[in-house]
DSSP file (Angstrom, degrees, kcal/mol; ACC not computed):
  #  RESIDUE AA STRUCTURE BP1 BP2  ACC     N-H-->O    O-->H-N    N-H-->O    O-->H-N    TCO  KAPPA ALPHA  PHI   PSI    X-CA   Y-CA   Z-CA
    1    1 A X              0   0    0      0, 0.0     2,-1.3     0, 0.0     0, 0.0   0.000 360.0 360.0 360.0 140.7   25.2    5.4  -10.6
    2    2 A X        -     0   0    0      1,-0.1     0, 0.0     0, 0.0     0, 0.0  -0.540 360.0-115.9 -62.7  77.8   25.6    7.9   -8.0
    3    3 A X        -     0   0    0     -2,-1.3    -1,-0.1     1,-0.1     2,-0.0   0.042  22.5-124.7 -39.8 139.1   24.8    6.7   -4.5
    4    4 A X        -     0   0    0      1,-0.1     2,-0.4     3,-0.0    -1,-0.1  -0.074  22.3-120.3 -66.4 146.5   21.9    8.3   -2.6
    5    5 A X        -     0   0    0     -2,-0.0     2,-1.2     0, 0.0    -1,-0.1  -0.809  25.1-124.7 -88.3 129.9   22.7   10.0    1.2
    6    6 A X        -     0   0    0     -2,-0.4     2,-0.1     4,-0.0     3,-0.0  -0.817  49.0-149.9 -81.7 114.8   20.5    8.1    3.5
    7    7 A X     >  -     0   0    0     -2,-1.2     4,-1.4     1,-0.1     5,-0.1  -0.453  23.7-120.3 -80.1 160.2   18.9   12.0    4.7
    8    8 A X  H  > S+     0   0    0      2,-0.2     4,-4.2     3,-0.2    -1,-0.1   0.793 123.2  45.5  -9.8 -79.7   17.7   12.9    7.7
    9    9 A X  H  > S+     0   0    0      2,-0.2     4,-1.9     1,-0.2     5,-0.1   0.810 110.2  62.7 -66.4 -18.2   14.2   13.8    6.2
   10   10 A X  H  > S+     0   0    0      2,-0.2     4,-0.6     1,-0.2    -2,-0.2   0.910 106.1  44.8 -67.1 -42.1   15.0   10.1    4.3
   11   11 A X  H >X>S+     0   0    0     -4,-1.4     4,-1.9     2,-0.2     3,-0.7   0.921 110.3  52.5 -82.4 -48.8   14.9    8.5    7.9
   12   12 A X  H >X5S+     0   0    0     -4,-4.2     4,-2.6     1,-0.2     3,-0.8   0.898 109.7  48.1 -60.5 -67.7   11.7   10.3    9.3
   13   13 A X  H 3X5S+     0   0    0     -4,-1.9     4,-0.5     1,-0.3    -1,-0.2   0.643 113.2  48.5 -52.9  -5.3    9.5    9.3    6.2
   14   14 A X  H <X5S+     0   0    0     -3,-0.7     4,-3.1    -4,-0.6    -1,-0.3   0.744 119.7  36.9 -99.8 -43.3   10.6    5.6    6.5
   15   15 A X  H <X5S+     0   0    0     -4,-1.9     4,-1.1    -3,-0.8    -2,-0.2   0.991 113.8  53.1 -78.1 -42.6   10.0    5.5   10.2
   16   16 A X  H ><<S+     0   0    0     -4,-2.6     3,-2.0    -5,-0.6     4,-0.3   0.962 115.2  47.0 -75.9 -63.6    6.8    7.7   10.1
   17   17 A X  H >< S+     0   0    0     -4,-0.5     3,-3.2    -5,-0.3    -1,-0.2   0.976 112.7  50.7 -18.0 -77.0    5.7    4.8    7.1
   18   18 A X  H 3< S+     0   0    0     -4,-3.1    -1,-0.2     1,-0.3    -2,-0.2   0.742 110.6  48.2 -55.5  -3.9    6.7    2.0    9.5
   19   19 A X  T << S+     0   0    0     -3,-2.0     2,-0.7    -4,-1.1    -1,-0.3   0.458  99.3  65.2-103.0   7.6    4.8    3.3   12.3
   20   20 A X    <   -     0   0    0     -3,-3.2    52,-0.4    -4,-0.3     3,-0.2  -0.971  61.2-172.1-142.7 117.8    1.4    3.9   10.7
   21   21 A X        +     0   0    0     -2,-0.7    -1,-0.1     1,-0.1    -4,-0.1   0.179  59.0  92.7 -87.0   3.5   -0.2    0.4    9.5
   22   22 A X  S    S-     0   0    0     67,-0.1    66,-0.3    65,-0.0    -1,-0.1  -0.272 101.9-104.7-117.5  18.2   -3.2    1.7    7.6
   23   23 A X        -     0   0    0     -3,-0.2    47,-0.2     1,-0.1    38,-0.1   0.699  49.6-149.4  66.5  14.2   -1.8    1.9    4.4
   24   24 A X        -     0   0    0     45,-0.2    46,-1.1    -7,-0.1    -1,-0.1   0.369   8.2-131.7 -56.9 140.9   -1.4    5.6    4.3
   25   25 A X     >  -     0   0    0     44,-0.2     4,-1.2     1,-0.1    45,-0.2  -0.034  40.0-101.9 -46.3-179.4   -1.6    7.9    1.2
   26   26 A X  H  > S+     0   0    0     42,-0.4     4,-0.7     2,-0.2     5,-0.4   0.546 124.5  61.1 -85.1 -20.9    1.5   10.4    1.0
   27   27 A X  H >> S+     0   0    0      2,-0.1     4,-2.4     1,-0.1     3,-1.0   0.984 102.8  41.2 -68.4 -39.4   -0.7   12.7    2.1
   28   28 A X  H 3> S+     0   0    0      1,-0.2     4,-3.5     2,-0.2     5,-0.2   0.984 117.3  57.1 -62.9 -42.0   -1.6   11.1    5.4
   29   29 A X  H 3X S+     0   0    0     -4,-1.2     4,-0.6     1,-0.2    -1,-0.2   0.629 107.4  42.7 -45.4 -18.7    2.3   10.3    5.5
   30   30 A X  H XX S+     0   0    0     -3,-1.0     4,-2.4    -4,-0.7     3,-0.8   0.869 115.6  55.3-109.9 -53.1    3.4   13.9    5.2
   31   31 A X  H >X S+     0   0    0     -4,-2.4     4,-1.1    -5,-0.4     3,-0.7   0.992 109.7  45.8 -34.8 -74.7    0.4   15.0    7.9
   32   32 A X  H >X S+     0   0    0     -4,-3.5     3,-0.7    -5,-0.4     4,-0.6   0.872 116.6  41.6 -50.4 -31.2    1.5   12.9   10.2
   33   33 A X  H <X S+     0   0    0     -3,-0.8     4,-2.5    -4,-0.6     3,-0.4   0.723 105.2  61.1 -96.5 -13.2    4.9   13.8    9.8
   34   34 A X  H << S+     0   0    0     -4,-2.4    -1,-0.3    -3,-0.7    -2,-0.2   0.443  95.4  73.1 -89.9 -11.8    4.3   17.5    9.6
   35   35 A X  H << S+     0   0    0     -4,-1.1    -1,-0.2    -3,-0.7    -2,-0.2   0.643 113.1  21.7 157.7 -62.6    2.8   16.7   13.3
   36   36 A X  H  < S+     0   0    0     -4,-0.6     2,-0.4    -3,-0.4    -2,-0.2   0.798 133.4  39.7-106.9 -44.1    6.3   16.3   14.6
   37   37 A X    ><  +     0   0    0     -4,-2.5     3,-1.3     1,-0.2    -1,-0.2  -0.776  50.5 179.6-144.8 138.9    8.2   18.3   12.0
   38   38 A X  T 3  S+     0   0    0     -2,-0.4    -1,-0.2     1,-0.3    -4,-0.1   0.839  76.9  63.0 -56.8 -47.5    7.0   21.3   10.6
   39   39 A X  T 3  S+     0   0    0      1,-0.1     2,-0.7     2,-0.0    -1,-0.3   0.613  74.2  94.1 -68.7  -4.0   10.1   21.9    8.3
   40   40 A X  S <  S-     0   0    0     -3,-1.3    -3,-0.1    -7,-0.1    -1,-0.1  -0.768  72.9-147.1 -81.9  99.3    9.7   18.9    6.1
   41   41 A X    >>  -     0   0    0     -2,-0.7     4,-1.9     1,-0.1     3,-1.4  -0.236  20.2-106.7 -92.2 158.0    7.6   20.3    3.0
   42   42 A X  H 3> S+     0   0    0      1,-0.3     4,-2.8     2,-0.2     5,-0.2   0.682 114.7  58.9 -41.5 -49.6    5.2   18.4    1.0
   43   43 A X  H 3> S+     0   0    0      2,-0.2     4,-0.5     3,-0.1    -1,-0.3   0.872 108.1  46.7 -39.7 -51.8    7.1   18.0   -2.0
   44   44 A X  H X> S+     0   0    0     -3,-1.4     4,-2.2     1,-0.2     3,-1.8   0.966 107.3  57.0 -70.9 -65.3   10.0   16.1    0.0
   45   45 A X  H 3X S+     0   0    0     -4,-1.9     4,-2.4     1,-0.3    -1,-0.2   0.901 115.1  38.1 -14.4 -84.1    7.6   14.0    1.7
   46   46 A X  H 3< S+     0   0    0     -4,-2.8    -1,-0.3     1,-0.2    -2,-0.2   0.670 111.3  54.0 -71.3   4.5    6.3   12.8   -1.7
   47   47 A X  H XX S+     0   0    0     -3,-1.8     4,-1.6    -4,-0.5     3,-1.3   0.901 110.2  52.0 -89.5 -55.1    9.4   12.6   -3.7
   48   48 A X  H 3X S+     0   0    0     -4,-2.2     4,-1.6     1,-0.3    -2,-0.2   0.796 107.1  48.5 -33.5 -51.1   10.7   10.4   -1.0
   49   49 A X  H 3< S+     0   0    0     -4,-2.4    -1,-0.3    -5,-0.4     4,-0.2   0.429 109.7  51.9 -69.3 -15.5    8.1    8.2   -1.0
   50   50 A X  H X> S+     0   0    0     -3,-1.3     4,-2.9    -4,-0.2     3,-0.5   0.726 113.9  51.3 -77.7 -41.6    8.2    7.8   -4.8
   51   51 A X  H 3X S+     0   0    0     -4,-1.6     4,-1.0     1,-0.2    -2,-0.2   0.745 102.6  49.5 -93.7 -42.9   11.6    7.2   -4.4
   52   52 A X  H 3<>S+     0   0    0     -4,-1.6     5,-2.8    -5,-0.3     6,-2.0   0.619 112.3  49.9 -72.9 -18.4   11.5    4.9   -2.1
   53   53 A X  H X45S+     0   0    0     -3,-0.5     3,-2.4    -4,-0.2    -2,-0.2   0.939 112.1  54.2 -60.4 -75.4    8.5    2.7   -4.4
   54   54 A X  H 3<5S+     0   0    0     -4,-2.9    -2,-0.2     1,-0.3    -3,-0.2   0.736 108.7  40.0 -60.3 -17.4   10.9    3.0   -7.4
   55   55 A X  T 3<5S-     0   0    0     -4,-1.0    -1,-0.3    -5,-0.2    -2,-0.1   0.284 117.5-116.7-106.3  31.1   14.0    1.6   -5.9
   56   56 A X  T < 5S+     0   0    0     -3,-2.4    -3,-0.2     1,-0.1    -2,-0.1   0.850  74.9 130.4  21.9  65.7   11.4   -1.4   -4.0
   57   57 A X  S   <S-     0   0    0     -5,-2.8    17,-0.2    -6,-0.1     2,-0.2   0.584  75.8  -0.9 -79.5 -50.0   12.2   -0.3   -0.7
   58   58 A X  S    S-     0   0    0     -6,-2.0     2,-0.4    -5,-0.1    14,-0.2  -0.713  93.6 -71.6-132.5-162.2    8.5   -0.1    0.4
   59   59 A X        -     0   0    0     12,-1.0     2,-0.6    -2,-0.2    12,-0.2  -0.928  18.0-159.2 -70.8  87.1    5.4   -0.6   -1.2
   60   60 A X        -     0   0    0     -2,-0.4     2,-1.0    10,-0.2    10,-0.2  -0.700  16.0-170.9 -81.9 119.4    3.2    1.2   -3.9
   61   61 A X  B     -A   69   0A   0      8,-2.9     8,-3.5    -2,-0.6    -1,-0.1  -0.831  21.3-141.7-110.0  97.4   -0.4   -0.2   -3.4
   62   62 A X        -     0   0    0     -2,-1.0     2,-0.9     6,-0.2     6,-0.1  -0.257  12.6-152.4 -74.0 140.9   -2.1    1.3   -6.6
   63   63 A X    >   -     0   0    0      3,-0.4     3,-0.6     1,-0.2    -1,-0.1  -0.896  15.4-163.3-136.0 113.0   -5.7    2.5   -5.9
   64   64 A X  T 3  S+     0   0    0     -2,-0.9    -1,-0.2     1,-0.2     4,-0.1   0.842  94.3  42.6 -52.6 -32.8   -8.2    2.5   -8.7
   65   65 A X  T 3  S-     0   0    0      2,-0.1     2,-0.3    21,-0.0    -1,-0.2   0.357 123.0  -8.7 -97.2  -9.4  -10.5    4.9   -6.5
   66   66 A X  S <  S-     0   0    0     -3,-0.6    -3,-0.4     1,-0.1     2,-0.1  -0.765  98.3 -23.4-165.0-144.9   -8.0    7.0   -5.3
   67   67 A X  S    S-     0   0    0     -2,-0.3    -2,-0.1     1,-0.1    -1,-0.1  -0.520  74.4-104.3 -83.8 162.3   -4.6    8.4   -4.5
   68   68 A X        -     0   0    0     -2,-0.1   -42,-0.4    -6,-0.1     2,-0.2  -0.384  44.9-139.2 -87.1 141.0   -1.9    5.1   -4.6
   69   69 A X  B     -A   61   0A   0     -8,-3.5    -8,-2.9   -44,-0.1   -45,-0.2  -0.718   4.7-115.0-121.0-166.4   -1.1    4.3   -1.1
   70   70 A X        -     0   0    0    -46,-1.1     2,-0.3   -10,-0.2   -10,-0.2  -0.691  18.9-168.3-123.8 162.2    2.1    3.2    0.7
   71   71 A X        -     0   0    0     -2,-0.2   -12,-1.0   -12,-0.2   -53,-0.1  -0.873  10.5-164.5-149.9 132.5    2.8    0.2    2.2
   72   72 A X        +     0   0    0    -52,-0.4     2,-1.6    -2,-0.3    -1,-0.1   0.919  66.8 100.3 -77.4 -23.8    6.3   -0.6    4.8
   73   73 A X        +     0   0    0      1,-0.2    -1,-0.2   -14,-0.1   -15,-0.1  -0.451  45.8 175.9 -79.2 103.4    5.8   -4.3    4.5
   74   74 A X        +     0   0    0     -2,-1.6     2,-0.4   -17,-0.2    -1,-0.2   0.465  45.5 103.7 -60.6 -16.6    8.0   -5.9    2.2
   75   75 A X  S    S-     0   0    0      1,-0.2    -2,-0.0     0, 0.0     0, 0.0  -0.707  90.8 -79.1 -97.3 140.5    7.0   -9.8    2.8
   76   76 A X  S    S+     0   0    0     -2,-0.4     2,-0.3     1,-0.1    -1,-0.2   0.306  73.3 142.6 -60.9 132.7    5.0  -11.3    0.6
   77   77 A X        -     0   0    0     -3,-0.1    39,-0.3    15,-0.1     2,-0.2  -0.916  41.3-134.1-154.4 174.7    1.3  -10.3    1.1
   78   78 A X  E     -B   91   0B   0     13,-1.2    13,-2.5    -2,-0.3     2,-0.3  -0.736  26.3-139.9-134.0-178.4   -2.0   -9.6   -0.9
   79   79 A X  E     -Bc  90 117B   0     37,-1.4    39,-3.2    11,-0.3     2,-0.3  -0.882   6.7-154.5-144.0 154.7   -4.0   -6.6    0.1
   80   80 A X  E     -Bc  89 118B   0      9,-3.9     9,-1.4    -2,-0.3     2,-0.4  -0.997  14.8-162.2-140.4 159.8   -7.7   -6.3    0.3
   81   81 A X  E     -B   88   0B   0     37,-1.9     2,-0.6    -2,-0.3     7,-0.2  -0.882  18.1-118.9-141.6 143.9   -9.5   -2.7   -0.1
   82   82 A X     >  -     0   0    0      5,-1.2     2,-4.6    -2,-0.4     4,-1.3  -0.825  11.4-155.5-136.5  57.8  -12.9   -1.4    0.8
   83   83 A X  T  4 S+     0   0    0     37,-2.5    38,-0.2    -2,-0.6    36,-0.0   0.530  95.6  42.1 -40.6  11.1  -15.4    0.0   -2.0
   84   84 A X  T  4 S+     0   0    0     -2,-4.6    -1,-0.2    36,-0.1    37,-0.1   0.710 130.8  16.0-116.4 -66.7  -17.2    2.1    0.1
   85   85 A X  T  4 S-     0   0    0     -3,-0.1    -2,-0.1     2,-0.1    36,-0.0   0.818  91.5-119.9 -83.8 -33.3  -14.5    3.8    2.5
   86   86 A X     <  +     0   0    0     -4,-1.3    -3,-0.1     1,-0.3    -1,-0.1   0.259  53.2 158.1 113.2 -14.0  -11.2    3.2    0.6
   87   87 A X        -     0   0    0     -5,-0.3    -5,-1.2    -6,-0.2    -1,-0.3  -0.106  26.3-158.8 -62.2 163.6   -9.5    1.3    3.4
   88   88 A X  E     +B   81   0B   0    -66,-0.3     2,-0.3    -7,-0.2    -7,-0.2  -0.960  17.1 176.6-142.7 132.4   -6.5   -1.1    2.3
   89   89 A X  E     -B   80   0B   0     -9,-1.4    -9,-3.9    -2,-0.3     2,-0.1  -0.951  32.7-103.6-131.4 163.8   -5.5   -4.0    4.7
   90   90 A X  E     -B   79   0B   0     -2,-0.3     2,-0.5   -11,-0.2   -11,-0.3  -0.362  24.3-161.4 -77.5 134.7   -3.2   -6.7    4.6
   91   91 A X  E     -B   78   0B   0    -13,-2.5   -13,-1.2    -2,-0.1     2,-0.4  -0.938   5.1-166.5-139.7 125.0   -4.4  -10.1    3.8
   92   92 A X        -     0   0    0     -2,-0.5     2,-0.3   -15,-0.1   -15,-0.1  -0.737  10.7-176.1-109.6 118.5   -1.8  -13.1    4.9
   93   93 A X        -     0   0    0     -2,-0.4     3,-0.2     1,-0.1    -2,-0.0  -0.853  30.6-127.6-115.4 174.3   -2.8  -16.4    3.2
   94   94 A X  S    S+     0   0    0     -2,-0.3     2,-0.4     1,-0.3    -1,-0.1   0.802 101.4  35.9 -89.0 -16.0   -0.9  -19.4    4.1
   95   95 A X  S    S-     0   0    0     -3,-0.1    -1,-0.3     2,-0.0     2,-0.2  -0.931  73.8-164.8-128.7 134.5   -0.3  -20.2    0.7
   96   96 A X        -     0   0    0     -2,-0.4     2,-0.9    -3,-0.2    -4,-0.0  -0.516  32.8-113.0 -99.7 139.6    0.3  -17.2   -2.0
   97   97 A X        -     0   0    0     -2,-0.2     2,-0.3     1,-0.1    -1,-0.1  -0.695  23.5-156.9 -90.1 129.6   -0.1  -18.3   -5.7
   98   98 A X    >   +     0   0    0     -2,-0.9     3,-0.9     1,-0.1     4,-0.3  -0.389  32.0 152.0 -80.9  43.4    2.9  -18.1   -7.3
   99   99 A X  T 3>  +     0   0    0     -2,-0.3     4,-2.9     1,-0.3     5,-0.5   0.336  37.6 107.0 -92.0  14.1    2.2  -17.8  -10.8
  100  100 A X  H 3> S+     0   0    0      2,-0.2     4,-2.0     1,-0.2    11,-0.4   0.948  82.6  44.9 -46.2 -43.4    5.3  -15.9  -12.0
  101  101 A X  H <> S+     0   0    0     -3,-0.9     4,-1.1     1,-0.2     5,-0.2   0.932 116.5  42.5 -81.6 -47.4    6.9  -18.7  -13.8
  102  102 A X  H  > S+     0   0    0     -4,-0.3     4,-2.5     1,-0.2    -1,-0.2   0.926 117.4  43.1 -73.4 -33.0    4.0  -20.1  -15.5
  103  103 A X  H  X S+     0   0    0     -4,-2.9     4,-2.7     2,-0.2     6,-0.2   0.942 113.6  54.1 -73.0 -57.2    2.5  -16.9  -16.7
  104  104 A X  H  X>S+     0   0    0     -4,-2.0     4,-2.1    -5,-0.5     5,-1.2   0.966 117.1  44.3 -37.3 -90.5    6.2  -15.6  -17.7
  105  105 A X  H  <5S+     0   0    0     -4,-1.1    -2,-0.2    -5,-0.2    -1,-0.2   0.745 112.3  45.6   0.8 -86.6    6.2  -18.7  -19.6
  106  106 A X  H  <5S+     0   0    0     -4,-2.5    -1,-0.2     1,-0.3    -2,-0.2   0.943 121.9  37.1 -33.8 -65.2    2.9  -18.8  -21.2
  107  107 A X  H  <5S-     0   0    0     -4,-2.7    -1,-0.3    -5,-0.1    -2,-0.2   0.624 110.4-113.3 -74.2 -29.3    3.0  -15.7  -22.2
  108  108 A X  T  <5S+     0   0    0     -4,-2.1     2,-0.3     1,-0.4    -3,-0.2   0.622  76.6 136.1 140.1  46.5    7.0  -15.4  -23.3
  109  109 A X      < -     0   0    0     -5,-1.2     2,-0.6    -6,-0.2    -1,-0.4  -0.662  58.9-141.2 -88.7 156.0    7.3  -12.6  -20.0
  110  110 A X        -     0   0    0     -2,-0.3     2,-0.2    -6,-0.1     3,-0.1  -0.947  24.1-156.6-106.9 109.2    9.7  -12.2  -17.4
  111  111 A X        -     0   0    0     -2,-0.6     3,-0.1   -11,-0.4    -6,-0.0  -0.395  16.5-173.5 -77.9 144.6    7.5  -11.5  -15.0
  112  112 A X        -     0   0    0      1,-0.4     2,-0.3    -2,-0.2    -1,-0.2   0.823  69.3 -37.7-104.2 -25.5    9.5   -9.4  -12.0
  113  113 A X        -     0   0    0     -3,-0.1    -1,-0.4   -13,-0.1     2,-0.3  -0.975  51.3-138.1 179.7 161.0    6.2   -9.5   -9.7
  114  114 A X        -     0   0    0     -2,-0.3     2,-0.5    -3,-0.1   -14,-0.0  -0.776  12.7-133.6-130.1-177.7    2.5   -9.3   -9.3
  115  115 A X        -     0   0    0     -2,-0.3     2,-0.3     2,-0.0   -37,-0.1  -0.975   3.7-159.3-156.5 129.0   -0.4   -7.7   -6.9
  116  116 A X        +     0   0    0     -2,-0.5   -37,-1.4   -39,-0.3     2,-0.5  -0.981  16.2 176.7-103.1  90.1   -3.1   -9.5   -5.6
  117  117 A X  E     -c   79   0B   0     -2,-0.3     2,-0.6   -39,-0.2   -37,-0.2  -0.885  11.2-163.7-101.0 118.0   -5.9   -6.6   -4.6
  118  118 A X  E     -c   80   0B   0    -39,-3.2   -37,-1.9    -2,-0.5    -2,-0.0  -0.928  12.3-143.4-106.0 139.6   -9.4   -8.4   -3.2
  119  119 A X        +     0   0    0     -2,-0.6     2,-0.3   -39,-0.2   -37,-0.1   0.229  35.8 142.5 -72.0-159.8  -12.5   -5.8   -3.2
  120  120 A X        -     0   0    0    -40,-0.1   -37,-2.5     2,-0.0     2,-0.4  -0.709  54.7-102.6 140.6 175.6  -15.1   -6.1   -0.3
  121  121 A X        -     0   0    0     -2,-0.3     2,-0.2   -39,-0.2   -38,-0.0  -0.870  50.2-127.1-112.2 115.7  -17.4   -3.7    2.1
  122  122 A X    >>  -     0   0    0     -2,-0.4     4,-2.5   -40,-0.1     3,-0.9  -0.438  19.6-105.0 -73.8 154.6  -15.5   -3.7    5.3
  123  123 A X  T 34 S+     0   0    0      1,-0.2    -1,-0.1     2,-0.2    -3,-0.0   0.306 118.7  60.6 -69.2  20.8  -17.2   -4.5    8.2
  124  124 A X  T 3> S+     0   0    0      2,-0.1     4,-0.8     3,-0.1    -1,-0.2   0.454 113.9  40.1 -88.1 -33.5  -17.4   -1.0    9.5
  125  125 A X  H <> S+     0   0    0     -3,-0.9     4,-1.3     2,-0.1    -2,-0.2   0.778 109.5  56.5 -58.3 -41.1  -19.3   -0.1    6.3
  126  126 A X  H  < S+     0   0    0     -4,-2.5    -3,-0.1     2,-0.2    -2,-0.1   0.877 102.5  51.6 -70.3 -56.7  -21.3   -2.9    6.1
  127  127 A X  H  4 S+     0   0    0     -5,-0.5    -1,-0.2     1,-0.2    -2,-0.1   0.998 103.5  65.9 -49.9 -47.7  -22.9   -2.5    9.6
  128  128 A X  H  < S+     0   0    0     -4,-0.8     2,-1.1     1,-0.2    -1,-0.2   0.895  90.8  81.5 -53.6 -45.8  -23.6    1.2    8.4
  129  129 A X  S  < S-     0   0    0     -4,-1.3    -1,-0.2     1,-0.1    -4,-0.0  -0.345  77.4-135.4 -38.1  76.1  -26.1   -0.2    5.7
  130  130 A X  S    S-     0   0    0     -2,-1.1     3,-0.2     1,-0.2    -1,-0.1  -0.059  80.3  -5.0 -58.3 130.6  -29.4   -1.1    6.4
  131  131 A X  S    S-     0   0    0      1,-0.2     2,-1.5     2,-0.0    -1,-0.2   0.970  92.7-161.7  75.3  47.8  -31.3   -4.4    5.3
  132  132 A X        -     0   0    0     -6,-0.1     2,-1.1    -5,-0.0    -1,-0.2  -0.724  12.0-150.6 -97.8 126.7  -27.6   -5.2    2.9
  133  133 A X        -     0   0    0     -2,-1.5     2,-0.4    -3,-0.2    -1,-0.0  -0.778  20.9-176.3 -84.7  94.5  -28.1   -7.5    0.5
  134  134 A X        -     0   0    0     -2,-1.1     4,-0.1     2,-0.1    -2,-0.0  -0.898  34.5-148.4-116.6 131.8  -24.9   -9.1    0.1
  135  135 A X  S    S+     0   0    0     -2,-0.4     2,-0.9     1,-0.1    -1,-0.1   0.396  84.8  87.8 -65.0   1.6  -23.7  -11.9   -2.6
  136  136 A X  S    S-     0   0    0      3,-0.0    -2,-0.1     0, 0.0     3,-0.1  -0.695  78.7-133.6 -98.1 105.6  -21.4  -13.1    0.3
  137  137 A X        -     0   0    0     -2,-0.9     2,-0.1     1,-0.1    -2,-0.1  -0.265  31.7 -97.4 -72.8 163.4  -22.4  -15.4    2.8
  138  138 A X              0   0    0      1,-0.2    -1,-0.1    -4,-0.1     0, 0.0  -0.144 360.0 360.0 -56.1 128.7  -21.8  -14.7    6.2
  139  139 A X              0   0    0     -3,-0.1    -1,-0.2    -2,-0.1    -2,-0.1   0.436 360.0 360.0 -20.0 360.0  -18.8  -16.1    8.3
């Protein structure tokens, strides 16, 4: 297989990813980067970032409700996501279930990996709702 040129445009969309903590689409990725520079087209932007998915470099955090977002941290995490607004944050337990082996097992997989997404109304949503009637109890 041919090796890839670490580009130029390769090194802005990986730093413009590590700097932005929000989970960003590639659009927001390509905004922001279009910000600073203008010649780096939309296309590149997303191919990169595809690219960067497939060869598990960053993070694809697939989003039933919208566009798939992106995500620069590589250490083992679950993600939790917002039904109301779409926001995706990181959620660090202390202990992650590991159920690769047993599932691979059960089932006669080799599992390479899983995603753990939990749903919610973030608390900037929640406040916006008067009189919510929520199945959660409070903190």
């Amino acid at each position: 297989m041919m090796e890839r040129r670490n580009t130029v445009q390769q090194e802005i969309v990986a730093q413009t990813l590590r700097e932005m903590h929000d989970h960003p689409t590639a659009d927001a990725v390509y905004i922001e980067i279009c910000n600073k520079h203008s010649t780096i087209s939309r296309a590149t932007v997303f191919r990169i970032l595809n690219r960067m998915a497939e060869e598990g470099r960053i993070l694809r955090v697939s989003n039933s409700s919208g566009a798939d977002r992106f995500d620069y941290n590589m250490e083992k995490h679950c993600h939790v996501r917002c039904k109301k607004c779409g926001r995706i944050g990181d959620v660090i337990m202390k202990k992650l279930p590991e159920p690769e082996k047993e599932i691979g097992c059960a089932y006669g997989y080799r599992i390479t990996g899983h995603a753990l997404l939990f749903e919610g109304i973030c608390e900037e949503c929640d406040k916006s709702v008067e009189g919510n009637d929520t199945d959660v109890a409070p903190c």
